[in-house]
N, C-alpha and C positions, 0 to 999 in steps of 0.2 A: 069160523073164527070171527070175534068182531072186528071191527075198525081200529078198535082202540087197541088190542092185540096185536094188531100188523101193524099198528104204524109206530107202538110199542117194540115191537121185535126190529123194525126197520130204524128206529133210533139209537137201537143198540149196536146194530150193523154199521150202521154210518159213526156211532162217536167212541165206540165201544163199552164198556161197562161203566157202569152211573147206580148211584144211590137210589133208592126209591121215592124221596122224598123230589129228587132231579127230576126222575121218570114222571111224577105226577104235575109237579110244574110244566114239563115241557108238553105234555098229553091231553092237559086242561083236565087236570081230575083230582079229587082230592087224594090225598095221600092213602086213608084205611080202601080207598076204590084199589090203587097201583097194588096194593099190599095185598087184595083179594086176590087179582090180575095176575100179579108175578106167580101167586099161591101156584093159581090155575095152570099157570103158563112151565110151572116148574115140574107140577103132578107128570104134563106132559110131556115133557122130556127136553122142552123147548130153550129153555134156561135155566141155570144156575147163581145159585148164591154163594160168594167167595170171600173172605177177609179184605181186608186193603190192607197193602204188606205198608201204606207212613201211614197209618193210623189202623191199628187195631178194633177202637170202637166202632169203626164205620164196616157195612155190610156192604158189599159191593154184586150187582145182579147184571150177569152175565150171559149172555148166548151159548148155546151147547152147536156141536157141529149138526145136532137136528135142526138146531134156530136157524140155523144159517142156511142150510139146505131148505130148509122152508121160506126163506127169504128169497135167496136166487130165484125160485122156484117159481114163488109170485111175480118175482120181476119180471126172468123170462116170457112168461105166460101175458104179461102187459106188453111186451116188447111186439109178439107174436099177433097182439089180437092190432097194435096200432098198426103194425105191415100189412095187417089184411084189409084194414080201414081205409089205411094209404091208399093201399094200391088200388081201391073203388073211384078218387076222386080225379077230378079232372087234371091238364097239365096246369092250367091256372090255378088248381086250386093247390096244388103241389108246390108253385112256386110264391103263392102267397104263405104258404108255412113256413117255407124256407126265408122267405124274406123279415117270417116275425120271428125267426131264430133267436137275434141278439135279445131283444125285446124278452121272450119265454125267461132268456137263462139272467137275464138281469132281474125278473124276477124272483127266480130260484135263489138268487145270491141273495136278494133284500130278505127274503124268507132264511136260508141259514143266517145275516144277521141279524136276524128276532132273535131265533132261536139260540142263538150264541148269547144274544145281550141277555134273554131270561134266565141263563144258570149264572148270571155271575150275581 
């Protein structure tokens, strides 16, 4: 799966369903790319496309409980490989991660708001 498909599926997890035209802005991809993407991702059983019940015209593309399961799936697996990593380095070096904690998640913050400011 590429990049763009996990981290496609992993934006659907975290905001839940979004337009395609959403998906390709927040992806950095053009819009006919998302629209091949989702094609691919749907054949797979990955996602769905559903109505939006306030507006009819708009198509709304969706996770399937496969998408989702494939998502944890990756997470887990990340989760997994950073505890075996962890547990190789030293106690300093353990407690210099710990100390860049706030630092990591204040980053993660300033990056969801990008990502919030580019859908509006």
């Amino acid at each position: 799966m590429s990049l763009t498909s996990a981290a496609t599926l992993a934006t659907l997890d975290r905001t839940g369903p979004r337009r395609i035209t959403d998906l390709a802005a927040v992806e950095g991809v053009t819009q006919p790319a998302m629209t091949a993407l989702v094609r691919v991702m749907e054949e797979s059983g990955l996602v769905e496309r559903r109505g939006d019940a306030s507006d009819k015209r708009v198509t709304l593309v969706c996770l399937t409980e496969a998408g989702a399961s494939y998502v944890r799936t990756r997470r887990q697996a990340g989760v997994h490989a950073f505890e075996r990593l962890i547990g190789e380095l030293t106690g300093d070096e353990v407690e210099a991660l710990v100390a860049a904690l706030p630092a990591l998640k204040h980053l993660a913050d300033l990056e969801n708001q990008d990502r919030e400011g580019s859908k509006q």
